[in-house]
C-alpha positions in Angstrom: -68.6 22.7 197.9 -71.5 20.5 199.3 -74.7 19.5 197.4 -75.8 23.3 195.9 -78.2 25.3 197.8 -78.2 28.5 195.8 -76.5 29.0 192.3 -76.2 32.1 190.3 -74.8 31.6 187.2 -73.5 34.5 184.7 -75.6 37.5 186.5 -76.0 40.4 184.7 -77.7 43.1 186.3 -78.5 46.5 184.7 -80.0 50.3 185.9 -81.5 52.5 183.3 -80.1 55.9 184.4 -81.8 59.5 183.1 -77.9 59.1 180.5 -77.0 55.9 180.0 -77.5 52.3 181.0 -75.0 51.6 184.0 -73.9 47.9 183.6 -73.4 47.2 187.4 -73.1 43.6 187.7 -71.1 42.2 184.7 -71.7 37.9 184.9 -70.9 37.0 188.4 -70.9 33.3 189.4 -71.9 32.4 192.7 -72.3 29.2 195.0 -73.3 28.4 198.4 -74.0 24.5 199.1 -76.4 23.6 202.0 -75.4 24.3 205.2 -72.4 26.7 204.1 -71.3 30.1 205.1 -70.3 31.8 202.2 -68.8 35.8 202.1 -68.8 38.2 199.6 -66.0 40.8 200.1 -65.2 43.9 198.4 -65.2 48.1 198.9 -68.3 50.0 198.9 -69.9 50.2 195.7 -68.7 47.2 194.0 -72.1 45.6 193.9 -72.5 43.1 197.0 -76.0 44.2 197.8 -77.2 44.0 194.6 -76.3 40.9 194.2 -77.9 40.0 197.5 -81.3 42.3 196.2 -81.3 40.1 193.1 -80.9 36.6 194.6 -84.0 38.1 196.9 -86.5 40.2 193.9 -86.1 42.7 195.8 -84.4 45.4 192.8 -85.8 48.9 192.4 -88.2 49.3 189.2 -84.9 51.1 187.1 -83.3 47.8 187.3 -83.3 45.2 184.4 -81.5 41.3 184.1 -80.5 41.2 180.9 -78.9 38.0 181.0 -78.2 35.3 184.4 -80.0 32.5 186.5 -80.4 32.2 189.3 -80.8 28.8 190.7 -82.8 27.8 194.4 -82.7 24.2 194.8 -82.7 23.6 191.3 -85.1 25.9 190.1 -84.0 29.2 188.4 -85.9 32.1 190.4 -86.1 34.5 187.8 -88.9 31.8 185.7 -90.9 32.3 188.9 -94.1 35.0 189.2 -93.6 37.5 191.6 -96.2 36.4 193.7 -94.3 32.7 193.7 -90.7 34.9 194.6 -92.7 36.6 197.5 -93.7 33.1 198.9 -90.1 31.9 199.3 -88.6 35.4 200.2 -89.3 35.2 204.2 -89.8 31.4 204.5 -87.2 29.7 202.4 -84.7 32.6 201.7 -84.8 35.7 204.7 -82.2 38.8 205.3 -80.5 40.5 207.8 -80.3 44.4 206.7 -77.6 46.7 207.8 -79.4 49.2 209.8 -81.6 48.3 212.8 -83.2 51.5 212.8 -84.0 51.7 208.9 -85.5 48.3 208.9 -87.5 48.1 212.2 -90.5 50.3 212.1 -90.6 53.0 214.7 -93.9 53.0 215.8 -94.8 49.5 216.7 -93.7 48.0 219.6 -91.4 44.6 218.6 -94.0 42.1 219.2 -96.6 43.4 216.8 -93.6 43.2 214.1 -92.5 40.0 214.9 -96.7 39.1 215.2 -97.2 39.9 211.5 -94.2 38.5 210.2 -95.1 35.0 211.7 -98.4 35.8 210.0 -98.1 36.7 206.6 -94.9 35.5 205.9 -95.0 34.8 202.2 -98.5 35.3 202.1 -99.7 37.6 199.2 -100.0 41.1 200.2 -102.8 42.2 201.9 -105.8 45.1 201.5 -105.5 47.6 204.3 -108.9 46.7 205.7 -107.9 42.9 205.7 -105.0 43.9 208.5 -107.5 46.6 210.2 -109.7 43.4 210.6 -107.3 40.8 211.6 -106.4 42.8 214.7 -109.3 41.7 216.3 -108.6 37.9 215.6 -107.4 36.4 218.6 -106.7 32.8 217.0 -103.4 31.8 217.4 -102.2 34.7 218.5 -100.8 33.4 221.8 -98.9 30.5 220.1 -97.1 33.1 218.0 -96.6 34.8 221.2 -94.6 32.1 222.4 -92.8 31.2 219.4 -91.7 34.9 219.7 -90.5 35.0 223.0 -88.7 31.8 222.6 -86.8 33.1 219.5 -86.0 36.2 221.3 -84.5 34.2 224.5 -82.7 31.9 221.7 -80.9 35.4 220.2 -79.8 36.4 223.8 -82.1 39.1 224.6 -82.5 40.1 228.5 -86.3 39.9 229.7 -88.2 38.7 226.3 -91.6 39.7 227.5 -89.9 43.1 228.1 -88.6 43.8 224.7 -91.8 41.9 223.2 -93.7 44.8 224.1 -90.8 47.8 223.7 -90.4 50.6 220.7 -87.0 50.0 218.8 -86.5 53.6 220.1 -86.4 52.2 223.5 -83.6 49.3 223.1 -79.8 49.5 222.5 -78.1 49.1 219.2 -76.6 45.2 219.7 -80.1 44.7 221.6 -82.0 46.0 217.9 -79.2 43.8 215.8 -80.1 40.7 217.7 -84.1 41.5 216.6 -83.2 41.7 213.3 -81.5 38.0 213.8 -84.6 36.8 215.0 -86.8 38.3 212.6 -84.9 35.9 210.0 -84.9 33.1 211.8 -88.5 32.9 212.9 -89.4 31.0 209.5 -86.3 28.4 210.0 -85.3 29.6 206.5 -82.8 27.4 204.2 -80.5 30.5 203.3 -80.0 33.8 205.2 -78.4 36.4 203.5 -76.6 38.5 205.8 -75.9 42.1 204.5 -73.0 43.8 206.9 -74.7 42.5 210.1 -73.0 44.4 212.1 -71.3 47.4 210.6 -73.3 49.9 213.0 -71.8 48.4 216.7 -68.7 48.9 218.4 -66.0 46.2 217.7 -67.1 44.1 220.7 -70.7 43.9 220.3 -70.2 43.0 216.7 -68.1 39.7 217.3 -70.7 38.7 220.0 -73.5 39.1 217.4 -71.9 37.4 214.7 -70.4 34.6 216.8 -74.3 34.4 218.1 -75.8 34.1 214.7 -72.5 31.8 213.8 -74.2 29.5 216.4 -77.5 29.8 215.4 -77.3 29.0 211.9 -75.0 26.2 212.9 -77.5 24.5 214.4 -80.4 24.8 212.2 -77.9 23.8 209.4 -79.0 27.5 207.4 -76.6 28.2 204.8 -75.5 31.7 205.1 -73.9 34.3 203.0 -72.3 37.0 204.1 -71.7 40.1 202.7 -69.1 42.3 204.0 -66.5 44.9 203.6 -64.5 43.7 206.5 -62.2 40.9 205.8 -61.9 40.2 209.6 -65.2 38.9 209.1 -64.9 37.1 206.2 -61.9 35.3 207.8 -64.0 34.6 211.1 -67.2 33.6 210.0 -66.9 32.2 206.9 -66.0 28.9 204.8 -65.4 30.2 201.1 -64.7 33.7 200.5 -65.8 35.5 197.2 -63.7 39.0 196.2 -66.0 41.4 194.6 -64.6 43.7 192.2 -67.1 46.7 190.3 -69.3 43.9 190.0 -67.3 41.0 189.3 -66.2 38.4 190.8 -62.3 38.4 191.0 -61.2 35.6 193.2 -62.8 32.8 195.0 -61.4 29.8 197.3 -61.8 28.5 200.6 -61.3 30.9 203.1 -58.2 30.0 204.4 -56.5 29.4 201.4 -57.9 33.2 200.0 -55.6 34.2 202.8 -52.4 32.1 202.9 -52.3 32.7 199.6 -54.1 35.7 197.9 -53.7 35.7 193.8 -55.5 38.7 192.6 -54.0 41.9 192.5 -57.5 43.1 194.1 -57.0 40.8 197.4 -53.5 41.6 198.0 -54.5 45.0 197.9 -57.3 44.9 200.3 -55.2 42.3 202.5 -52.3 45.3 202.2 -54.8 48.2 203.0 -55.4 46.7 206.5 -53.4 48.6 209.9 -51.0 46.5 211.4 -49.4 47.1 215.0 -46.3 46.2 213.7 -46.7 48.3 211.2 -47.4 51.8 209.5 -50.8 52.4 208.1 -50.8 51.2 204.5 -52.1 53.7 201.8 -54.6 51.1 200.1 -55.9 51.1 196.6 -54.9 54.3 194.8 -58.5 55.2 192.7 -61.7 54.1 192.7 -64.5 51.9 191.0 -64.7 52.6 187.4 -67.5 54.4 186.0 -71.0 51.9 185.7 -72.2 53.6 182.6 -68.9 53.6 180.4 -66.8 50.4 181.8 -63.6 49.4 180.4 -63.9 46.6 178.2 -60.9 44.7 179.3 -60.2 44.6 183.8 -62.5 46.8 185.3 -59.0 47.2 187.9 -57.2 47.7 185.2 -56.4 51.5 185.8 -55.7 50.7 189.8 -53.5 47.9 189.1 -50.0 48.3 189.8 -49.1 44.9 187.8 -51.5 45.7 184.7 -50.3 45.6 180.8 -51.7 47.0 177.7 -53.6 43.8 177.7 -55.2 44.0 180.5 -57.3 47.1 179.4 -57.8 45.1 175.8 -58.6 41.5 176.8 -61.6 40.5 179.2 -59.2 38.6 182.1 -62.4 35.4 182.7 -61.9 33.1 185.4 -59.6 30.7 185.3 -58.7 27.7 187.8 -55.6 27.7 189.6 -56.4 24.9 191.9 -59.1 22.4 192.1 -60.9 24.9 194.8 -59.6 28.5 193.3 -60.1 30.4 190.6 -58.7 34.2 189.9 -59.8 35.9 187.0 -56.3 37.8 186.3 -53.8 37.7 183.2 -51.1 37.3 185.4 -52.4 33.3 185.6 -53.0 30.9 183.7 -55.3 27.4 184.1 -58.5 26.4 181.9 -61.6 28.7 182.3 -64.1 28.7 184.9 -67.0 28.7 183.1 -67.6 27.3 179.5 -68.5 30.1 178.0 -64.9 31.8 178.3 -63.7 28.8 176.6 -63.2 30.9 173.2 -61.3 33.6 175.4 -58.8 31.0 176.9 -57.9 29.9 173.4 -56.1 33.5 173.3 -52.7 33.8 173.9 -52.2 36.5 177.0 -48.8 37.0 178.1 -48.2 39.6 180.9 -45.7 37.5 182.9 -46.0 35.5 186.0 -47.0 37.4 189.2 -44.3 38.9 191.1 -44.7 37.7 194.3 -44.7 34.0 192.9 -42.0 32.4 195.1 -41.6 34.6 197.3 -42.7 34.5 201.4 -46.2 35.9 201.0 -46.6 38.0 204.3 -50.1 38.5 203.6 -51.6 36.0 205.6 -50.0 37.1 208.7 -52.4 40.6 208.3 -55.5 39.5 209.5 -55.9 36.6 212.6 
């Protein structure tokens, strides 16, 4: 990777449940280097957009960090105040949510959003008579005005003045996506975080909007990570592809290597699970996510794992290299650790075999183009 933007290092992230603790991210390690588009894949509930809601300070009160940094241009976020984590979340580091209609407020019109954004952007919050009053504040308003309508034209919209001044009731689905776009782009942030940008349109409108905000971040040089379900994506829009597992990270490598040649059990599987014209539906990943609050203490895939061993549900598989620009964290490897702190778990001997497939024509990367 390029000269690091954003760094996470061994994030742990933890919810106190009415039960039991639920240990949902288990020491992920994550880099994006400036001007990068990075994706984070895996099925629902392995823990993508908590990761994202942790880079940003943006967990519910239930959740705890019991151990991780995260690192912003060199300086670990999770020293800073709140108050210093609210002034770089919306100018430095901004987010596109998943749902238009969740995260645009019904009842103003687009250009008084957009207004206050440009306004208080990591400003400290503010007293409800303090934004009664500024409503009748007229300075500067028609510069942001402009910078608005501009940002909307940039995004593609028909008419800016129109939707300037429309409810998000009153526009489209792509039309409320391509809002959302600009809405993180008015503060020409360093990172966007990009959370399933367009899992609510039709297949057509989605490539348009992600080959719009491909172009967009592209020029501003934004590094961008995107977080996914959809491996089409991934394999579209992205230059290193991370595989999330129940909170861990399994497998990571340049995109197009990740799908020449997939290594963890995990990948193939996903790879596998998607329909083919050529041919029948596959059956995916028997199973599910194991349970948060009482995780097995060796692969959290151990139990859906058609390849696994007795020491797989014994041993904690940690990351290990298998090329200068891939690691898998899998028994079925081997190649030095990740991370220095497995370095005590690499010195164990852990023999399940080589993987099956080694040496054979790997028709995986054939599924998705």
């Amino acid at each position: 990777m390029g000269e690091s933007l954003l760094d996470v290092r061994n994030l742990h992230v933890h919810f106190e449940t009415y039960e039991r603790t639920a240990e949902v991210i288990n020491g992920i390690d994550l880099e994006i280097g400036e001007g990068e588009t990075v994706g984070l894949v895996g099925e629902t509930g392995c823990g993508k957009s908590v990761t994202s809601r942790a880079i940003l300070g943006l967990l519910s009160p239930n959740a705890r960090i019991p151990e991780g940094e995260i690192y912003y241009k060199g300086q670990d976020l999770l020293d800073l105040s709140d108050q210093q984590r609210h002034a770089k979340r919306g100018n430095e580091i901004t987010m596109i949510m998943q749902d238009p209609m969740t995260s645009l407020n019904p009842v103003f019109t687009v250009g008084e959003q957009m207004m206050d954004v440009l306004k208080w952007q990591g400003k400290s919050r503010l007293s409800l008579t303090e934004l009664i009053r500024d409503k009748f504040r007229s300075e500067r308003k028609q510069e942001y005005k402009e910078r608005i309508l501009d940002i909307l034209e940039e995004v593609q919209l028909p008419e800016p003045e129109r939707v300037y001044n429309s409810y998000p009731s009153e526009l489209s689905g792509g039309m409320r996506q391509r809002i959302l776009i600009a809405f993180a782009l008015l503060a020409e942030p360093d990172l966007l975080i990009a959370d399933e940008p367009g899992t609510a349109l039709d297949v057509t409108t989605e490539e348009k909007i992600l080959g719009l905000l491909d172009t967009l971040t592209t020029e501003r040089n934004t590094s961008v990570l995107y977080i996914t379900h959809d491996l089409g994506v991934a394999r579209n829009t992205t230059e290193w592809t991370n595989v999330m597992y129940a909170g861990e990270i399994t497998e990571t490598a340049r995109t197009e290597t990740l799908f020449e040649s997939p290594q963890h059990p995990y990948t193939r599987g996903l790879l596998e699970s998607v329909p083919q014209l050529s041919k029948p539906i596959g059956e995916g990943i028997e199973g599910g996510v194991p349970d948060y609050t009482n995780p097995p203490e060796g692969c959290r895939f151990g139990d859906r794992c058609p390849h696994a061993e007795p020491a797989c549900f014994e041993t904690y598989p940690y990351s290990r290299r298998t090329d200068a620009n891939h690691t898998v964290a899998c028994h079925l490897y081997d190649g030095e650790p990740a991370h220095e702190r497995h370095a005590a778990l690499a010195r164990e001997d852990i023999d399940i075999g080589a993987p099956p497939w080694q040496g054979n024509h790997d028709e995986t990367s054939e599924i998705i183009e």
